[in-house]
DSSP file (Angstrom, degrees, kcal/mol; ACC not computed):
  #  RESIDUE AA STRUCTURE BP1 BP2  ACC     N-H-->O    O-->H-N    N-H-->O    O-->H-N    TCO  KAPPA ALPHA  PHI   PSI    X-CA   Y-CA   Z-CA
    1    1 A X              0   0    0      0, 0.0     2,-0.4     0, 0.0    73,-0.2   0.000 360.0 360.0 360.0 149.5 -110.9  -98.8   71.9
    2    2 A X  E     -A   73   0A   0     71,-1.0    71,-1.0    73,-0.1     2,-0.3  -0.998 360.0-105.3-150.8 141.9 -112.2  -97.3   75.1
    3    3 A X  E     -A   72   0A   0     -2,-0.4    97,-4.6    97,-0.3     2,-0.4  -0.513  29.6-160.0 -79.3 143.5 -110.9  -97.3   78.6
    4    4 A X  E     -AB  71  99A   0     67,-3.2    67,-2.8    -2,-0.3     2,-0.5  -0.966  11.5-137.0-127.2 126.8 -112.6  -99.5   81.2
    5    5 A X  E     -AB  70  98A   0     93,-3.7    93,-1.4    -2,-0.4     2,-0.7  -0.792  12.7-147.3 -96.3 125.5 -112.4  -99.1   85.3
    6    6 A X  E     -A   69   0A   0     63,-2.5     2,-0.7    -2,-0.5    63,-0.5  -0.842  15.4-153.7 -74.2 107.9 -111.9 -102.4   87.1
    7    7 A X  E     -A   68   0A   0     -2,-0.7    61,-0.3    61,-0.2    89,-0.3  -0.792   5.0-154.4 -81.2  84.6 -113.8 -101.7   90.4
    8    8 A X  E     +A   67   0A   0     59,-1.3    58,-3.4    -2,-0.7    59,-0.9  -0.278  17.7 173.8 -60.3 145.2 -112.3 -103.9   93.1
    9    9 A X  E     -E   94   0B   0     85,-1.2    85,-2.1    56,-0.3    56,-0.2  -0.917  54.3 -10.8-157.2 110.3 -114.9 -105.0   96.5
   10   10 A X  E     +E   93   0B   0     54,-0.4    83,-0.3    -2,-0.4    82,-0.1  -0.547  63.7 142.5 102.6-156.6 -113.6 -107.7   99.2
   11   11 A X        -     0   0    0     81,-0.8    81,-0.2    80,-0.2    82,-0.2   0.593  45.4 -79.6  85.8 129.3 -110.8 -109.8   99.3
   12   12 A X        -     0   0    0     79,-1.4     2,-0.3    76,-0.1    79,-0.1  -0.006  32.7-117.0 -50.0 146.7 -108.5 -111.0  101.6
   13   13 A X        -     0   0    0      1,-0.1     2,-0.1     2,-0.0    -1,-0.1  -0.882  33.3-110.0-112.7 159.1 -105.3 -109.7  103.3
   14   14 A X        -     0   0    0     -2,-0.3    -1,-0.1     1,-0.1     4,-0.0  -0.338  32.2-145.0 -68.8 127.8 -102.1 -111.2  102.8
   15   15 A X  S    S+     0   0    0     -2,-0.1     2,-0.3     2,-0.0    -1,-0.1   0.552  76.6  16.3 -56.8 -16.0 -101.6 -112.6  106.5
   16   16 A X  S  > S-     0   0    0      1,-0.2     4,-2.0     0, 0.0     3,-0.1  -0.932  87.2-102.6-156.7-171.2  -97.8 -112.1  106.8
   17   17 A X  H  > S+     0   0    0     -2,-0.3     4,-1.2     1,-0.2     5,-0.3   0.813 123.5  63.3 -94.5 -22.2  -95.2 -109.9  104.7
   18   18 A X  H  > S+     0   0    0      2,-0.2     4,-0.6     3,-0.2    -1,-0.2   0.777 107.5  42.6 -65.4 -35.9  -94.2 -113.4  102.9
   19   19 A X  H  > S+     0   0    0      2,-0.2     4,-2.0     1,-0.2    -2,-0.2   0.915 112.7  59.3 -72.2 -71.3  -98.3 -113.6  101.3
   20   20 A X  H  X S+     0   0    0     -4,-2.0     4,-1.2     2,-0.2    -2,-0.2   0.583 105.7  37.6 -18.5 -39.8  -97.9 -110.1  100.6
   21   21 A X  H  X S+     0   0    0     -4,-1.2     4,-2.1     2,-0.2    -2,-0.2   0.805 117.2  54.2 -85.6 -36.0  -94.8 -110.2   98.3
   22   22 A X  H  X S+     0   0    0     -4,-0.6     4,-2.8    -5,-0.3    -2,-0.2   0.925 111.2  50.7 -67.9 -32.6  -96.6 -113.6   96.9
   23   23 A X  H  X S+     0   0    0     -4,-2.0     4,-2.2     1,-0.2    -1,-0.2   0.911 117.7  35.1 -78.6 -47.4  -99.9 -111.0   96.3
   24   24 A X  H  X S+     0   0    0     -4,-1.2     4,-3.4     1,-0.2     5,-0.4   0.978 107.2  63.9 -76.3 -43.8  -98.1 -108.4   94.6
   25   25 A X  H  X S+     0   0    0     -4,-2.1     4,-1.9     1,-0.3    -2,-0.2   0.793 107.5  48.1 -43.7 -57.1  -95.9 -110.7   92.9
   26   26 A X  H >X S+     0   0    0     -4,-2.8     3,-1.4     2,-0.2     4,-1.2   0.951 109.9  52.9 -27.5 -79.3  -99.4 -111.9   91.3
   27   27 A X  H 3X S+     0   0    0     -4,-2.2     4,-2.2     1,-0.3    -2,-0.2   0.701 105.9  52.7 -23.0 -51.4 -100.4 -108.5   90.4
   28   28 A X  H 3X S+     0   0    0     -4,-3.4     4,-1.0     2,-0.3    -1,-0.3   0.851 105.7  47.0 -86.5 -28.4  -97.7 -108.0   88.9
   29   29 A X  H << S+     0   0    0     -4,-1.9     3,-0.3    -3,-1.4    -1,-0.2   0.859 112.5  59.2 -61.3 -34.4  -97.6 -111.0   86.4
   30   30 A X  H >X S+     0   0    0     -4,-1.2     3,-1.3     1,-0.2     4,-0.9   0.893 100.7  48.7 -76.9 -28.8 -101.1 -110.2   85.7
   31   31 A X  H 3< S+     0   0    0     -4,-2.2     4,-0.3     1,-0.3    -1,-0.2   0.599 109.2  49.6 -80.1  -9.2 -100.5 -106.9   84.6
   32   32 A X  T 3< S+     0   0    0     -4,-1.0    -1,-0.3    -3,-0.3    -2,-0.2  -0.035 107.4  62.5-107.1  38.0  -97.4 -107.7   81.9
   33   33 A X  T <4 S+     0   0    0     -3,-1.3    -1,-0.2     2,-0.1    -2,-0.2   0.700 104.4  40.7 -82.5 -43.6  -99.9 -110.2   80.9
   34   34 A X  S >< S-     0   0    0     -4,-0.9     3,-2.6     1,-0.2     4,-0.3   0.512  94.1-178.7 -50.8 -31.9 -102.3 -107.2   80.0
   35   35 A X  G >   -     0   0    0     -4,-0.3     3,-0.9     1,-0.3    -1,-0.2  -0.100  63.0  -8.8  55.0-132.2  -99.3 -105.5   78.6
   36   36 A X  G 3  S+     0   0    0      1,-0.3    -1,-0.3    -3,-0.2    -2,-0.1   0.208 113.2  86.3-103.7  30.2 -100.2 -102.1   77.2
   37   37 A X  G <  S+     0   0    0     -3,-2.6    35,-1.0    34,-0.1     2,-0.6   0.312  75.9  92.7 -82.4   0.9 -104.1 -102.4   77.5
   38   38 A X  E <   +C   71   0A   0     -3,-0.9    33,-0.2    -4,-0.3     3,-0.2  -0.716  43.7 164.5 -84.0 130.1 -103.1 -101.1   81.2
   39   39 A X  E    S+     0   0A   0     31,-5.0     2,-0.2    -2,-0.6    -1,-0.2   0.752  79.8   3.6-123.7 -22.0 -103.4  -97.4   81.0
   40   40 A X  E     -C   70   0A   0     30,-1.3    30,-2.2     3,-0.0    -1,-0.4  -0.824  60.8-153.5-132.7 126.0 -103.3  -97.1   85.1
   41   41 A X        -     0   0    0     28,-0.2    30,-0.0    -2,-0.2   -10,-0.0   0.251  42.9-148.2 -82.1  22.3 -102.8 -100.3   87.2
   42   42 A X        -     0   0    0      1,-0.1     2,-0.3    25,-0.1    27,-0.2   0.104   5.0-106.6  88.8-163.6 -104.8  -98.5   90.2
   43   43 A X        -     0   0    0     25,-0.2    25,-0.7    -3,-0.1     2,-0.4  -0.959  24.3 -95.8-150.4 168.3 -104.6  -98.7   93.8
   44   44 A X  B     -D   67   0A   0     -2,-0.3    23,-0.4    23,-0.2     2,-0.2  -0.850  45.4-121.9 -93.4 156.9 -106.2 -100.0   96.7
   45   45 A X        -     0   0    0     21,-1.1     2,-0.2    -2,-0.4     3,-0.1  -0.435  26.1-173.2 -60.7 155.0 -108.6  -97.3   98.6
   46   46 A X        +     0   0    0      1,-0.4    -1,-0.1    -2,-0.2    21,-0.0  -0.484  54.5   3.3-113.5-174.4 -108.2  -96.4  102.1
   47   47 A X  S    S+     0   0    0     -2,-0.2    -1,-0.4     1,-0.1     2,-0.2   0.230  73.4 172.3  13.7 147.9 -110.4  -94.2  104.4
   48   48 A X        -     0   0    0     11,-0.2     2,-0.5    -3,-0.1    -1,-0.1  -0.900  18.0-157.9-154.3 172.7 -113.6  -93.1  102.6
   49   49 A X        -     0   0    0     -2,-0.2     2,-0.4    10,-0.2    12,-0.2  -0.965  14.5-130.9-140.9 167.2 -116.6  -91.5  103.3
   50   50 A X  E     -F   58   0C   0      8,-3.2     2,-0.7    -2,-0.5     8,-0.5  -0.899  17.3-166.4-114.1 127.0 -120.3  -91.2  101.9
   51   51 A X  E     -F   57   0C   0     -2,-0.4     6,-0.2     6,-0.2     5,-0.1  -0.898  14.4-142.9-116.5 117.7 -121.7  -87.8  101.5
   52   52 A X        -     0   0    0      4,-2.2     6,-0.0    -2,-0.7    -1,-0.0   0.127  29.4-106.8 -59.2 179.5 -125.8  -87.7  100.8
   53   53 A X  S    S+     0   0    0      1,-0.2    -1,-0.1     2,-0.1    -2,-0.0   0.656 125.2  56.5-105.2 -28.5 -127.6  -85.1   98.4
   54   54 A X  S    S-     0   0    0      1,-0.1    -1,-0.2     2,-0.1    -3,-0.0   0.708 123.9-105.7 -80.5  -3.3 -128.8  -83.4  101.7
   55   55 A X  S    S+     0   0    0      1,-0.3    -1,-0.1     0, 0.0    -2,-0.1   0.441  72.4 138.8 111.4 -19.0 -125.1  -83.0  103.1
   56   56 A X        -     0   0    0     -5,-0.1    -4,-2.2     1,-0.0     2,-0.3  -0.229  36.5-159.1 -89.1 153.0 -124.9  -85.8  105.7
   57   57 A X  E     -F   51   0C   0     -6,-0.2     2,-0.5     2,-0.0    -6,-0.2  -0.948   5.8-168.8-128.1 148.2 -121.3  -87.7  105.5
   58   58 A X  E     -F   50   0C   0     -8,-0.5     2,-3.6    -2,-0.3    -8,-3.2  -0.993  27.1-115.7-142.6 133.5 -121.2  -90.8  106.9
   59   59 A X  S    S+     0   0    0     -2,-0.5     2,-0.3   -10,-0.2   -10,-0.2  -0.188  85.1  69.5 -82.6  44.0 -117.3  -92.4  107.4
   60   60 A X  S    S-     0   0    0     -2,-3.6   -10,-0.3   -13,-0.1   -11,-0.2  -0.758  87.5-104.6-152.2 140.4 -117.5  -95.1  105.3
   61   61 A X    >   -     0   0    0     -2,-0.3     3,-1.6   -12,-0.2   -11,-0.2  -0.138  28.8-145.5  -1.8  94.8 -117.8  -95.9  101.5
   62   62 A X  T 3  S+     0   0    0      1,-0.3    -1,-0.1   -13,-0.1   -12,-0.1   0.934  92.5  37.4 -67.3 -39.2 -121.1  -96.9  100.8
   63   63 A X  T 3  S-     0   0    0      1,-0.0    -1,-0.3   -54,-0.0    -2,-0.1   0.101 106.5-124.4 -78.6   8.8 -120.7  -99.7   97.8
   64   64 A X    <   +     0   0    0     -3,-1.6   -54,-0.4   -55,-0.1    -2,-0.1   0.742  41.7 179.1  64.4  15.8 -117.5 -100.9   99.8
   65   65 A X        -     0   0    0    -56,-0.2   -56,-0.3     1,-0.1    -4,-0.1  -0.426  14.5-167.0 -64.6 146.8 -114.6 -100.6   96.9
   66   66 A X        -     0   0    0    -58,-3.4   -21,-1.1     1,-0.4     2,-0.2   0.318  58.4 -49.6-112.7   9.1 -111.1 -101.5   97.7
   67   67 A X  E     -AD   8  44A   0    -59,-0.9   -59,-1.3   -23,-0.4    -1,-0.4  -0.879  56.9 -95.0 160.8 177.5 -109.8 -100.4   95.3
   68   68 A X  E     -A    7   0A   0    -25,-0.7     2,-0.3   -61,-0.3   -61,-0.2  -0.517   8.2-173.1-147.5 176.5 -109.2  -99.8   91.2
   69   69 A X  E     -A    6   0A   0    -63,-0.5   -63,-2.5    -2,-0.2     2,-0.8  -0.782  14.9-153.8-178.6 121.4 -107.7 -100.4   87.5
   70   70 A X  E     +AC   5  40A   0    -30,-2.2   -31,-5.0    -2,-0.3   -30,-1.3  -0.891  26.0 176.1-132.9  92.1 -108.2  -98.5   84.4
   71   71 A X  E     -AC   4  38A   0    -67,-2.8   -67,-3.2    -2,-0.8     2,-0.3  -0.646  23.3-133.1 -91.2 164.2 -107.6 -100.9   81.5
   72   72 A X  E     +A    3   0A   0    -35,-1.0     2,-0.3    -2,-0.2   -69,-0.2  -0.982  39.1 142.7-114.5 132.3 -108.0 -100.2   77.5
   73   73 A X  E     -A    2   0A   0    -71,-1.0   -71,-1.0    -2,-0.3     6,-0.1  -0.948  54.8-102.0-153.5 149.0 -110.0 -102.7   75.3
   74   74 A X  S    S-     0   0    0     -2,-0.3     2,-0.3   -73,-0.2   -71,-0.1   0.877  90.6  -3.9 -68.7 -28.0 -112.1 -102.8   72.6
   75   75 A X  S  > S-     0   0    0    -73,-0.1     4,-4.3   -74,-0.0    -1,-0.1  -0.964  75.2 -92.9-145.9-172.9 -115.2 -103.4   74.0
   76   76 A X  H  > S+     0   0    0     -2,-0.3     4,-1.3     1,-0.2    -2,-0.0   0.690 125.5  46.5 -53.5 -33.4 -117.2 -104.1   77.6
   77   77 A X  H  > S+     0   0    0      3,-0.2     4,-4.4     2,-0.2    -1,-0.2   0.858 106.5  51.0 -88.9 -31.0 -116.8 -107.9   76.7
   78   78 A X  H  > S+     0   0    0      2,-0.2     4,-1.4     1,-0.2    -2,-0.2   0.972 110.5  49.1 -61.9 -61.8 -113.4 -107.8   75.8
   79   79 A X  H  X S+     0   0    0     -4,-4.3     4,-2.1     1,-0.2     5,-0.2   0.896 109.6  57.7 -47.7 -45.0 -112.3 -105.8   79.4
   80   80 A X  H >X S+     0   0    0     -4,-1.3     4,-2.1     1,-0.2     3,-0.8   0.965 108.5  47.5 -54.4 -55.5 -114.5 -108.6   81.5
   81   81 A X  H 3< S+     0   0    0     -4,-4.4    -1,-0.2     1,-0.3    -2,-0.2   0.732 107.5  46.3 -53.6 -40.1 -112.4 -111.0   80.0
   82   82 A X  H >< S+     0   0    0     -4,-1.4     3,-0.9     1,-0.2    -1,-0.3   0.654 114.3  54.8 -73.1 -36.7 -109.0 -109.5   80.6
   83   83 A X  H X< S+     0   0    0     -4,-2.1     3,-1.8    -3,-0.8    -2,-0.2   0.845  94.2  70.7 -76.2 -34.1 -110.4 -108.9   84.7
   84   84 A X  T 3< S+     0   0    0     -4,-2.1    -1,-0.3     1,-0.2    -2,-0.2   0.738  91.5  55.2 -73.3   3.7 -111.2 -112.5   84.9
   85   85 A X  T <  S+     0   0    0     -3,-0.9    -1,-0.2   -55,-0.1    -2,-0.2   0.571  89.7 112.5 -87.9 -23.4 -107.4 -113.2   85.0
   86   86 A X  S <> S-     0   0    0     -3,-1.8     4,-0.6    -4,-0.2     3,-0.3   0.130  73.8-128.1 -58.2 161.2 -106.9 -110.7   88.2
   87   87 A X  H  > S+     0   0    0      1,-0.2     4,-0.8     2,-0.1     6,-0.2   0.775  97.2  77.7 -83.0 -15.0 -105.9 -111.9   91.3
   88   88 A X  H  4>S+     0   0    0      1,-0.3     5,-3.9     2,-0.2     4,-0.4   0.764  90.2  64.6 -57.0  -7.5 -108.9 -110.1   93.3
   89   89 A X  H >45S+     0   0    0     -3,-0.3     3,-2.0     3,-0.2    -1,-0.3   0.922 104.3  38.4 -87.0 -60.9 -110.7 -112.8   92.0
   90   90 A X  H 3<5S+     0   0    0     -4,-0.6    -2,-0.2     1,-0.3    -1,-0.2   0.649  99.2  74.3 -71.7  -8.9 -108.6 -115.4   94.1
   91   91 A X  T 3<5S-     0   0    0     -4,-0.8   -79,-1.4   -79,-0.1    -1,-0.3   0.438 120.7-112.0  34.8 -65.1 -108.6 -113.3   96.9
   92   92 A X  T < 5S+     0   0    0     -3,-2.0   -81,-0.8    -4,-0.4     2,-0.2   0.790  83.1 124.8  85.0  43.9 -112.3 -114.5   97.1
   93   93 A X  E   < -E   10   0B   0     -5,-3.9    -1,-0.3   -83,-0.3   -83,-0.2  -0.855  55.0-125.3-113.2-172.4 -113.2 -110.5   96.1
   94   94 A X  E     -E    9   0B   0    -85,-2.1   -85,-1.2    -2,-0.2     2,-0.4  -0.654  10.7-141.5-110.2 164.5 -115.6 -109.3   92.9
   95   95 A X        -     0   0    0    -87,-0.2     2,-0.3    -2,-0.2   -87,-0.2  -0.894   5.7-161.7-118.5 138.3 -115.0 -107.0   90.1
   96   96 A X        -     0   0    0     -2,-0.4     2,-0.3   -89,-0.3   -89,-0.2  -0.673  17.6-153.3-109.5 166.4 -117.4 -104.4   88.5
   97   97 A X        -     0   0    0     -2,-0.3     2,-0.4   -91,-0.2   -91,-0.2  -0.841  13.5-173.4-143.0 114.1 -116.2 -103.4   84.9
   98   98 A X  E     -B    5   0A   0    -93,-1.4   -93,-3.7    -2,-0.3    -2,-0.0  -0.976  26.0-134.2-118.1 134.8 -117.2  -99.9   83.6
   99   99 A X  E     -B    4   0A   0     -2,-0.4     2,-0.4   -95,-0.2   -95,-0.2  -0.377  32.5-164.0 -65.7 148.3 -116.7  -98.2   80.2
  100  100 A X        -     0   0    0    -97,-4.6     2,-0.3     0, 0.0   -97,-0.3  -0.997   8.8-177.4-130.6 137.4 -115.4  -94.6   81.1
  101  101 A X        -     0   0    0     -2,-0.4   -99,-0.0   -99,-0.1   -97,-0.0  -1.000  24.4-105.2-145.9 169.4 -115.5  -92.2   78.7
  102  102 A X        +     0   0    0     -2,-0.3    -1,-0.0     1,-0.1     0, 0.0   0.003  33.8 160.5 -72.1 175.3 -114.4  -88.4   78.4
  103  103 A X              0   0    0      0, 0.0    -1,-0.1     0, 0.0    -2,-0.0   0.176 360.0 360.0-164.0  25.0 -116.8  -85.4   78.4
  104  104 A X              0   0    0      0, 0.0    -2,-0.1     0, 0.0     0, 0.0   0.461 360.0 360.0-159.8 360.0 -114.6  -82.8   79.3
């Protein structure tokens, strides 16, 4: 088993607070589908910046994540499967999936 980060990029916001409860509401069905392969169910990003190898910072994100997931699964194929269930997907955003592992 290895932990995998769900990278979130796009997706719509909920237009009113009613879309909003319906959005988390998702979320949240999707995650007790996932049960205790969830090891953090993430957040969305805010703010960001991009900082160059020479030092320049530049206010915004360059790749454009909104936000994150740290599931556990047995392999790379296994995690993809378990993100195609997400809501970012209906949303109209995409998902990256990366094995993370420790080194420290």
């Amino acid at each position: 088993m290895a932990n995998y980060a769900l990278v979130y990029f796009g997706g719509s916001e909920p237009a009113s607070e009613e879309e909003g409860k319906a959005v988390t509401d998702a979320w949240m069905a999707w995650f007790g589908t996932l049960g205790d392969a969830v090891v953090d169910g993430g957040n969305p990003f805010g703010p960001s910046a991009t900082i160059t190898p020479g030092g320049a910072v530049s206010d915004r994100g360059a790749s454009g994540a909104t936000g994150y997931s740290i599931l556990r699964a047995d392999d790379l194929a296994a995690a993809t499967a378990m993100a195609q269930g997400c809501p970012q997907l209906a949303a109209g955003g995409t998902i990256e999936v990366y094995e993370t592992f420790e080194v420290m």
